[in-house]
C-alpha positions as CSV (number, residue, x, y, z in Angstrom):
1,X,-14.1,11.9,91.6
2,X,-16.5,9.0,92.6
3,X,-19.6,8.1,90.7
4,X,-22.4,7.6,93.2
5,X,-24.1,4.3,92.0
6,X,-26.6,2.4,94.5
7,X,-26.0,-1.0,95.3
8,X,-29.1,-2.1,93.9
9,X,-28.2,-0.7,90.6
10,X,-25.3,-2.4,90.9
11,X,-26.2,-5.5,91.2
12,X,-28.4,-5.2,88.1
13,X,-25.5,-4.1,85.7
14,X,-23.6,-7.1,87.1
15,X,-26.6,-9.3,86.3
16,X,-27.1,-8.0,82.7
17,X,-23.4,-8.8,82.4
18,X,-23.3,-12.5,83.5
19,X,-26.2,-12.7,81.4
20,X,-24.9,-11.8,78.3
21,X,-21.3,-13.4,79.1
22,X,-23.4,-16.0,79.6
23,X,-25.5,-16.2,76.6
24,X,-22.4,-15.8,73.9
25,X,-20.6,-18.7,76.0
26,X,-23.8,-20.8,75.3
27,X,-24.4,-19.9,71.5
28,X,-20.2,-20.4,70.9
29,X,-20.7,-24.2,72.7
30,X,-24.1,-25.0,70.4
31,X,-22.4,-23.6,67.6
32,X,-18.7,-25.7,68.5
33,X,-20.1,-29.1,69.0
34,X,-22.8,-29.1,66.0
35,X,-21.9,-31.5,63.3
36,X,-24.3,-30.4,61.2
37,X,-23.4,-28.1,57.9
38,X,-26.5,-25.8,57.1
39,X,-24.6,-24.4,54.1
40,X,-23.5,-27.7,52.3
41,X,-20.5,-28.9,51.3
42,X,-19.2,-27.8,48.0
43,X,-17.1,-30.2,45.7
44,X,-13.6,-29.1,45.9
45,X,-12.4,-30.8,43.3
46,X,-11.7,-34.3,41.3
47,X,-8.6,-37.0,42.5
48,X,-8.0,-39.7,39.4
49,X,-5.8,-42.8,40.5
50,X,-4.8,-45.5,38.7
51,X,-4.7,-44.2,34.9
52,X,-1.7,-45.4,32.8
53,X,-3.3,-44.5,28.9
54,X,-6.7,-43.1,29.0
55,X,-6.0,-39.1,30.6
56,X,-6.9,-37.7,33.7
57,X,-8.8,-34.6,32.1
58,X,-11.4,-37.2,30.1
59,X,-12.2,-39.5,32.9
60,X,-12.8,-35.7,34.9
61,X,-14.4,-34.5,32.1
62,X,-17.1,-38.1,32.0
63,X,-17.1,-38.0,36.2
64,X,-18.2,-34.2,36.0
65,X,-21.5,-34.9,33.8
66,X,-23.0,-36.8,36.4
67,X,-23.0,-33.7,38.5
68,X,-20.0,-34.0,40.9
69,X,-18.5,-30.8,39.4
70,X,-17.6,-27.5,40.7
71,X,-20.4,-25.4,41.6
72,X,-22.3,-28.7,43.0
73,X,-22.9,-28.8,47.1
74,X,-23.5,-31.6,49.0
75,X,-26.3,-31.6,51.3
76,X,-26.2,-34.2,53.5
77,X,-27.6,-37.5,51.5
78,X,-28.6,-35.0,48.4
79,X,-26.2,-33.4,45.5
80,X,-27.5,-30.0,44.6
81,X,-26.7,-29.1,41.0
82,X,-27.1,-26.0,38.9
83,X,-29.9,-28.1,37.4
84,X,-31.4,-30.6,39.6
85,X,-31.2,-32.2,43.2
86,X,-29.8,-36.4,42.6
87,X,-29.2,-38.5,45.4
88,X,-25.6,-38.6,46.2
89,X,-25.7,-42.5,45.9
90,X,-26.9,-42.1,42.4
91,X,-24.2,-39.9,41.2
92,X,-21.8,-41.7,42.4
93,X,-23.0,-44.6,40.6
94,X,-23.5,-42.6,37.5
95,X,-20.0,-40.8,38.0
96,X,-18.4,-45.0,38.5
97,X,-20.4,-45.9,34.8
98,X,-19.5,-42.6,33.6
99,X,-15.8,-43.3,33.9
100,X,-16.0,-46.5,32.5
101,X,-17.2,-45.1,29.6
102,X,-13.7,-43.2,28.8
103,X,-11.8,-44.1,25.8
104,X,-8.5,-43.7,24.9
105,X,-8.1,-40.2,23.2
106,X,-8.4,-40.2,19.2
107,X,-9.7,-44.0,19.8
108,X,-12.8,-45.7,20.7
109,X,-11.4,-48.1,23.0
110,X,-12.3,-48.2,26.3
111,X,-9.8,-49.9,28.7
112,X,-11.3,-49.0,32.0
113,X,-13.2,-52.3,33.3
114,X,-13.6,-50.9,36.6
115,X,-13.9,-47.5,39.0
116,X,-14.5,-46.5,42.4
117,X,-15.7,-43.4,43.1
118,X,-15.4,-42.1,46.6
119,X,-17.0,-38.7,47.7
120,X,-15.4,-37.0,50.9
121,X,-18.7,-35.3,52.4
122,X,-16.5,-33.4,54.8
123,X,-14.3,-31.9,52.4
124,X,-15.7,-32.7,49.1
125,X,-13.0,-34.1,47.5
126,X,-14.0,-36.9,44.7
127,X,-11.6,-39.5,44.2
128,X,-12.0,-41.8,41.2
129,X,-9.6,-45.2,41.0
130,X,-9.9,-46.4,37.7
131,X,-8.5,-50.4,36.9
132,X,-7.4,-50.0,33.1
133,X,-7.1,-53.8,31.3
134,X,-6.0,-53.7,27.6
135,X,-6.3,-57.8,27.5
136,X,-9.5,-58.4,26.9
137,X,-10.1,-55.4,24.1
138,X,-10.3,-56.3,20.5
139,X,-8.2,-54.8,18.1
140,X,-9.0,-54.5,14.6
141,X,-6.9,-53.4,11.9
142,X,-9.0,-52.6,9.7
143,X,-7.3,-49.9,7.4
């Protein structure tokens, strides 16, 4: 009914054992308390505050050609696109002129005198506040 097993042997199966408990409790706490994302962080999508007139989907449509789209990852300070690596500062600072740069559909008037674009490098979210100010535009009625 018993297995014979020497004590010696023994002792080396419990060994092996600790060992490799051991080694998966030490990869599982390296792997648990690294903040660092080897894969990148993919834009998730594109938040628009602060609109009244021009539309969300043109002010996603401007923010999305300076390469915070879907299919771009963030790697740490760097935005990889399907095209080129940009520094995430400049993106954001094309995506902030890009927005401005929206009109008013079917118009060329551009209300939007100011945007913020904020990049969540955790989650990728990209949220764009817009300030829209219809004073200071000229209209012409030129017909």
């Amino acid at each position: 009914m018993f297995i014979k097993i020497r004590r010696d042997t023994l002792i080396i199966l419990l060994l092996a054992f600790i060992l490799i408990v051991c080694g998966r409790l030490i990869t599982y706490v390296a792997f648990a308390s690294s903040s660092e994302v080897s894969d990148g962080v993919p834009i998730s999508g594109i938040i628009v505050k602060g609109n009244d007139i021009v539309s969300v989907d043109t002010i996603r449509y401007n923010v999305m050609q300076s390469g915070l789209r879907d299919g771009s990852i963030i790697y740490g300070d760097i935005l990889h696109t399907s095209k080129r690596d940009v520094s995430l500062r400049d993106a954001i600072q094309t995506a902030q002129e890009f927005a401005m740069d929206s009109t008013v559909p079917g118009t060329s008037l551009q209300p939007i005198k100011a945007a913020d674009v904020q990049v969540d490098r955790h989650t990728g979210i990209v949220t764009v506040t817009v300030i829209e100010d219809f004073s200071s535009i000229r209209l012409d009625n030129s017909t």
